[in-house]
C-alpha positions as CSV (number, residue, x, y, z in Angstrom):
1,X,-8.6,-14.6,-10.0
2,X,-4.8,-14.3,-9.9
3,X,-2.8,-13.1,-6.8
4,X,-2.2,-9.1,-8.3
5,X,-5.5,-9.1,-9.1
6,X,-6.8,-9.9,-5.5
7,X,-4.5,-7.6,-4.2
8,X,-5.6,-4.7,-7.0
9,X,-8.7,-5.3,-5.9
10,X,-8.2,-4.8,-2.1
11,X,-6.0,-1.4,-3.2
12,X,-9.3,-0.3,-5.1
13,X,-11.0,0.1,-2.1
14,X,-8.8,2.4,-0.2
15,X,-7.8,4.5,-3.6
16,X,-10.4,6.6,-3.7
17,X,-8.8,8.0,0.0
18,X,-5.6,8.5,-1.2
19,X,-6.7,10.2,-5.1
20,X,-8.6,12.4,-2.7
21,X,-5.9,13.7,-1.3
22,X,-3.6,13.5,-4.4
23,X,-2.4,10.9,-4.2
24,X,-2.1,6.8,-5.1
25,X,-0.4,3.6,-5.2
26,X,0.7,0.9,-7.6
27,X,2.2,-2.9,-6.8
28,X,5.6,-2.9,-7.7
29,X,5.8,-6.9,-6.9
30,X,4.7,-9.6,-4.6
31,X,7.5,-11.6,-4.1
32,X,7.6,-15.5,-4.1
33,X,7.2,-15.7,-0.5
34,X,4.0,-13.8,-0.8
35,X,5.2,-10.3,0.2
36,X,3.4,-7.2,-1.5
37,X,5.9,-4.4,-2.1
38,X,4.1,-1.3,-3.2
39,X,4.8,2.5,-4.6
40,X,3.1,5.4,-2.7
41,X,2.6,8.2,-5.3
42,X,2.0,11.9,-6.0
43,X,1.2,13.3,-2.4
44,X,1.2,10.2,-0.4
45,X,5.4,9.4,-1.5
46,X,5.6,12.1,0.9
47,X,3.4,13.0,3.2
48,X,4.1,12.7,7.0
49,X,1.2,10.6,7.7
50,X,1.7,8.0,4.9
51,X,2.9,5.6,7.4
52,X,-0.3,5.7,9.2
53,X,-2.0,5.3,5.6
54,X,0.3,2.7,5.1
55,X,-0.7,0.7,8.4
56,X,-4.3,1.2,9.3
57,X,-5.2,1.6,5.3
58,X,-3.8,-0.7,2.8
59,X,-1.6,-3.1,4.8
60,X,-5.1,-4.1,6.5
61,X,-6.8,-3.9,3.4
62,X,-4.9,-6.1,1.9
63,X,-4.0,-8.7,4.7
64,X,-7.9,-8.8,5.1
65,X,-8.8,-9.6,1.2
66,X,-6.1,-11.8,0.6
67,X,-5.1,-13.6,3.7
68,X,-1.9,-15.8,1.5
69,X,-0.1,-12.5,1.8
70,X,2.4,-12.8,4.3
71,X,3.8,-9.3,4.6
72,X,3.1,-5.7,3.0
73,X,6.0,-3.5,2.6
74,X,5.8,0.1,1.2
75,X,9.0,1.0,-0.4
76,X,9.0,4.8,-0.6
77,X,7.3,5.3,3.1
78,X,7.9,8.8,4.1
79,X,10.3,9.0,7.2
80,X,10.7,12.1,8.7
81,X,14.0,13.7,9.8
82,X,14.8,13.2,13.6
83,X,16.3,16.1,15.1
């Protein structure tokens, strides 16, 4: 099984979470260095707790599956303004 796969994989167990809630996510890369950079979509893109999602959901998920992966970076993570 390649790399994407493994790490498709480890996102198919945390989808069903975030399609609850309408939302999802796709890989945009995984970068030579072994860094997964992936897409939130629909309602996770910008929901205010998408960085807790993002943390406690699929950065474990995927560090635990696939341990080669070095870093996981979401590159749409919802910031909110600070007053």
């Amino acid at each position: 099984m390649t790399l994407v796969e493994r790490v498709e994989q480890a996102l198919e167990t945390m989808r069903p979470y975030l399609q609850t809630d309408g939302g999802d996510v796709r890989i945009e890369e995984i970068t030579p260095d072994n860094i997964v950079r992936l897409r939130l979509l629909g309602a996770c893109a910008s929901c205010e707790m998408s960085i807790m999602t993002f943390k406690a959901g699929l950065e474990q998920a995927i560090k635990k599956a696939v341990p080669e992966i070095s870093a996981v970076e979401a590159i749409n993570i919802f910031k909110p303004d600070i007053l």
